[in-house]
C-alpha positions in Angstrom: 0.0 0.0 0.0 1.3 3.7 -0.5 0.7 4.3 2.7 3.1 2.4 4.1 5.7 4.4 5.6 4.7 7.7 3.9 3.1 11.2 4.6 -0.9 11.5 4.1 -1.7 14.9 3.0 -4.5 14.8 0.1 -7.1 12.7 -0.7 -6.1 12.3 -4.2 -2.8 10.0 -2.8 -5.0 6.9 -2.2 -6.5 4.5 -5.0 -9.8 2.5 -4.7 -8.0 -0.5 -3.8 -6.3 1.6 -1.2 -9.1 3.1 0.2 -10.8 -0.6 0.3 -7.5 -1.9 2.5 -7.8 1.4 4.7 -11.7 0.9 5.7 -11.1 -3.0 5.6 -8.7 -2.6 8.7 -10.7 -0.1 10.1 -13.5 -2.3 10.2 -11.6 -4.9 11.6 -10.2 -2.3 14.4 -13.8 -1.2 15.2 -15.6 -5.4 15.1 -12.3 -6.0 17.6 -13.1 -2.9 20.0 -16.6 -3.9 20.1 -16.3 -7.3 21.2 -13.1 -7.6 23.1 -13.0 -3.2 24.3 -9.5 -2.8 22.4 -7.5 -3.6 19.6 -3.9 -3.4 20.7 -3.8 -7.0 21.0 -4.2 -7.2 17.2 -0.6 -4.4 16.9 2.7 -5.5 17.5 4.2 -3.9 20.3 5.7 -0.6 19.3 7.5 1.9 21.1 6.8 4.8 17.6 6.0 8.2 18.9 3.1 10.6 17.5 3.1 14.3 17.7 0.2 16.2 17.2 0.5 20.0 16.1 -3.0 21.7 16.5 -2.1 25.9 15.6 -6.4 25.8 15.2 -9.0 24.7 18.0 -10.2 20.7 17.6 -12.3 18.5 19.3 -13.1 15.8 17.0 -10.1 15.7 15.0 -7.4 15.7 17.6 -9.1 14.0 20.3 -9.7 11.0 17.7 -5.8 11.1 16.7 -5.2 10.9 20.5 -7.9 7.6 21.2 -6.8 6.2 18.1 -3.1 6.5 18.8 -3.3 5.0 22.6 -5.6 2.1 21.0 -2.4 1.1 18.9 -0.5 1.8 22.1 1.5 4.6 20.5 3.2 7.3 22.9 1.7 10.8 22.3 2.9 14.1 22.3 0.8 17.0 21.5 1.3 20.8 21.4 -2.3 22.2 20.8 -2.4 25.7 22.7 -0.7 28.5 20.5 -0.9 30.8 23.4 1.8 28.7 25.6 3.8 27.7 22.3 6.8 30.1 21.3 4.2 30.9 18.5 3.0 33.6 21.2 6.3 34.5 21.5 6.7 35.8 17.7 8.1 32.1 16.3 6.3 31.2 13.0 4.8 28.4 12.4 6.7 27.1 9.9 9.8 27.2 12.1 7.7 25.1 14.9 6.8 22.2 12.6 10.5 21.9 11.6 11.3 22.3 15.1 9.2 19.7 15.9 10.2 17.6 13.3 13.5 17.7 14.8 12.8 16.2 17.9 12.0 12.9 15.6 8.8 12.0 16.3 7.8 9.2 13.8 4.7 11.0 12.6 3.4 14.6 13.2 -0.7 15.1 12.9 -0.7 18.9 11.6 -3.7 21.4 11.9 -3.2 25.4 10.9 -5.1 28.3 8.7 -3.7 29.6 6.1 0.0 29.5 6.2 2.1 29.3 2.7 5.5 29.1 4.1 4.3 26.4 6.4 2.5 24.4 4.0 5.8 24.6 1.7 7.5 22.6 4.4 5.3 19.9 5.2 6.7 17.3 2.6 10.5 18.8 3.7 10.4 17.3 7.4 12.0 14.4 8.1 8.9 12.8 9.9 5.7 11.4 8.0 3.3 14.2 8.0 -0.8 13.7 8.5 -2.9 16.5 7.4 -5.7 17.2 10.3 -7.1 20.2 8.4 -4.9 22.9 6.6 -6.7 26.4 6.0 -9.7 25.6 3.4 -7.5 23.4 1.4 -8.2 20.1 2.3 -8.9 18.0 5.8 -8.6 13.9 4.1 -9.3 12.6 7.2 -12.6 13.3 7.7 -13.4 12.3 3.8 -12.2 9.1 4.8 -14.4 8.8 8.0 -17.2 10.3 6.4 -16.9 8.0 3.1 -16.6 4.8 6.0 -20.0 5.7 7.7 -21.8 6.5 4.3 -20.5 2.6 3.1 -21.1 1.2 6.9 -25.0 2.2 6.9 -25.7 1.4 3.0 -23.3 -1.1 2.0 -21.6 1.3 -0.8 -20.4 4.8 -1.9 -20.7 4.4 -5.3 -24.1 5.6 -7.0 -24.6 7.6 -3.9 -26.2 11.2 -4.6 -24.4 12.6 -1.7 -25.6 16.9 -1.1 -23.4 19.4 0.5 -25.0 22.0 2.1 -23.6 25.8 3.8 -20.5 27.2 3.8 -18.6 24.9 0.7 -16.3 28.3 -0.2 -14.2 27.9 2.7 -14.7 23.9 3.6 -11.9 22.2 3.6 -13.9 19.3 4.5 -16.1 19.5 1.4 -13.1 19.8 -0.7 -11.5 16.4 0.4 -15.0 15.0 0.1 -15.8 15.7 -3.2 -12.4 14.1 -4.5 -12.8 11.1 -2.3 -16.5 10.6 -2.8 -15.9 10.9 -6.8 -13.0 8.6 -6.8 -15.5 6.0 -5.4 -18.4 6.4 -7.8 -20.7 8.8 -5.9 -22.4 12.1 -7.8 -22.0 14.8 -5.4 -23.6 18.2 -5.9 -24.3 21.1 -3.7 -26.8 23.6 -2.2 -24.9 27.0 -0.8 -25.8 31.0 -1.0 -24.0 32.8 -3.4 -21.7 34.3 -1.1 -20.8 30.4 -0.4 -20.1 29.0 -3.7 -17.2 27.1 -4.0 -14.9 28.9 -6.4 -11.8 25.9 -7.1 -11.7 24.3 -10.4 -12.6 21.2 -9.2 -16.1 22.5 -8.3 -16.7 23.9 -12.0 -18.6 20.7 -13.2 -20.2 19.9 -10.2 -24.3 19.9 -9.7 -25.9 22.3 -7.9 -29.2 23.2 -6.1 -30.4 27.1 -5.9 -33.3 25.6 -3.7 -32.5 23.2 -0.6 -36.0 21.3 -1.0 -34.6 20.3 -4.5 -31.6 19.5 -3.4 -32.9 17.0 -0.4 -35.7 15.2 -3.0 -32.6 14.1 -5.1 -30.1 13.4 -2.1 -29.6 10.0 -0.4 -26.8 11.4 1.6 -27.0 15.2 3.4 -23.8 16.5 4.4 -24.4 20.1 6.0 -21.0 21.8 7.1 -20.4 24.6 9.8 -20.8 28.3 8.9 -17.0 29.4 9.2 -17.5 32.7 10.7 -13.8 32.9 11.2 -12.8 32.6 7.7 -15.1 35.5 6.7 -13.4 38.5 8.2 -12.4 41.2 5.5 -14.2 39.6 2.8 -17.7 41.3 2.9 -19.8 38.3 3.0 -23.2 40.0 2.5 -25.3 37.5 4.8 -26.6 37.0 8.1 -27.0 34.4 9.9 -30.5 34.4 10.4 -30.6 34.7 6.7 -28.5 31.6 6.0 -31.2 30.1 8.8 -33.9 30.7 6.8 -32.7 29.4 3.7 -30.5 26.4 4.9 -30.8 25.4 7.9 -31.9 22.0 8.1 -35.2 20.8 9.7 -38.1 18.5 10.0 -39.9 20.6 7.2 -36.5 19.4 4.9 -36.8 15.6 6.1 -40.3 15.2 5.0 -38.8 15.7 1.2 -35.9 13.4 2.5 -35.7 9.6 1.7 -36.5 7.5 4.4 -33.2 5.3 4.5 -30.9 8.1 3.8 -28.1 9.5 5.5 -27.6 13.2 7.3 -24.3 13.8 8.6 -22.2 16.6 9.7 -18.0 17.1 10.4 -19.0 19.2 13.5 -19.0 21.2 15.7 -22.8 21.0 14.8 -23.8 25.1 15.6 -27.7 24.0 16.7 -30.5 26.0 15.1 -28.3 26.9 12.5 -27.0 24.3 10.1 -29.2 21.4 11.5 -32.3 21.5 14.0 -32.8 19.8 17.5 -35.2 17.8 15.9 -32.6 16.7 13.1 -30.2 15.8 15.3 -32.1 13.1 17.2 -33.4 11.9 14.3 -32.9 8.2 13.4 -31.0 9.2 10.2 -28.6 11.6 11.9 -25.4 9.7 12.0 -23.3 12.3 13.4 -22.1 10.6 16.1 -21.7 7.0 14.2 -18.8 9.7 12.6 -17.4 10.9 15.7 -17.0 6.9 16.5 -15.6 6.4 13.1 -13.5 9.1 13.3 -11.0 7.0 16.3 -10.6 3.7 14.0 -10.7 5.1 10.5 -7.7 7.4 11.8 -6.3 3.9 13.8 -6.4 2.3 10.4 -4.6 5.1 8.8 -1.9 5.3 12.1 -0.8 1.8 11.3 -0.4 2.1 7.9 1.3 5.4 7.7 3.6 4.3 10.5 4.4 0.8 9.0 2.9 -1.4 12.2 2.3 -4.9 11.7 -1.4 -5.6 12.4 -2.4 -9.0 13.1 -5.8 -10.2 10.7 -4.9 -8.0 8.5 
């Protein structure tokens, strides 16, 4: 496998067959947690180090490296709080990855905005490098988990008419998605205001919905994404949130045009009211948390490859 032993940073690196080895140990990771509560029986004992670089705020994402790393039995280190980094202190952050990287971790799990220089050095360091979300580029990681949980609850990905809904200019999420979700067969289109549209080549040919109750009649996967109020200062984005609400929020009145065995899911943090209701996120077709599960041993899968561990059943 490519993997093996090398840096994860776009979700164009990995094949079909890849992506079928990846969710094929994941699986086996996840069937092992649930009947025996771990899976470190199936690793070979290794002493490999993982650091975790988090220059953004993360719940899902780093949290799920951490779990995922301890279930292999993998010794952690994690620097995740700019303000007590020497980033405070005037250091940029391309000089703490390579700092970092220095120290010789085995792997680094890196997370940042916008940051060119950075970004430049990520394939330069002498560790493997995983990509936990990098400005509005790309954040492959949570394609993969999401593309796992869209196959575990209806058997494929392929064929899937899988909508995208909110803020797609500046989701990095929806950008990994829509290359991963391709590559394995599904048609993805999606719903967003104009001040939203996704403006990258990629999204030139891809379907789209002015009107959300079109878009959910033709959907059998939602994927609604987080209004990224951050990434919106200085560029006049001429909409309010109560707008966006009106238009695209998600809610009962949506589901009733939804199909009954389809699939809503979110990367989080779900902002309630907003992108999804109370009453979606209870409902028995909200799998947002079947994600946030997936999330620990999709990530465990990629771990063991990426850092070459022999896996037992495998």
């Amino acid at each position: 496998m490519s993997l093996s032993n090398t840096s994860f940073l776009t979700s164009e690196q990995l094949t079909r067959s890849e992506i079928d080895q990846l969710f094929q140990r994941a699986r086996l990771f996840k069937s092992e947690y649930a009947e025996k509560k771990t899976i470190e029986h199936l690793v070979k004992e290794s002493h490999k180090i993982l650091a975790l670089v988090f220059a953004e705020p993360s719940t899902r994402t780093r949290m799920s490296f951490q779990m995922s790393a301890a279930q292999l039995g993998l010794r952690v280190a994690i620097l995740d709080n700019p303000s007590v980094a020497s980033l405070s202190k005037g250091e940029t952050l391309e000089d703490t990855v390579r700092n970092v990287a220095a120290m010789q971790p085995d792997a680094m799990v890196v997370r940042f905005n916008k940051d060119a220089d950075a970004e430049k050095a990520l394939p330069e360091l002498s560790c493997h490098i995983i990509n936990g979300g990098i400005g509005t580029e790309e954040h492959p990681t949570q394609a993969l988990l999401d593309a796992y949980t869209i196959q575990e609850f209806h058997g494929k990905v392929e064929g899937e008419k899988i909508l995208i809904v909110g803020d797609v200019l500046h989701s990095r999420v929806a950008n990994s998605n829509l290359l991963l979700l391709q590559k394995m067969g599904a048609e993805v289109a999606y719903c967003a205001p104009e001040a939203f549209v996704p403006q990258k080549e990629q999204w030139k040919e891809v379907k789209s919905f002015a009107s959300l109750e079109e878009g959910v009649k033709w959907a059998s996967v939602i994927m609604g994404l987080r209004v990224q109020r951050e990434r919106h200062v200085d560029q006049g984005v001429g909409l309010s949130i109560a707008e966006y609400r009106e238009k695209y929020r998600i809610g009962g009145d949506q589901l009733k045009f939804f199909a009954k065995d389809g699939i809503l899911l979110h990367p989080g943090p779900v902002i309630r009211g907003i992108e999804f209701s109370d009453y979606v996120l209870s409902e028995p077709r909200c799998k947002v948390r079947d994600q946030v599960t997936n999330g620990v041993f999709v990530r465990a899968a990629l771990l063991s490859f990426v850092l070459g561990l022999e896996v037992q059943g495998a």
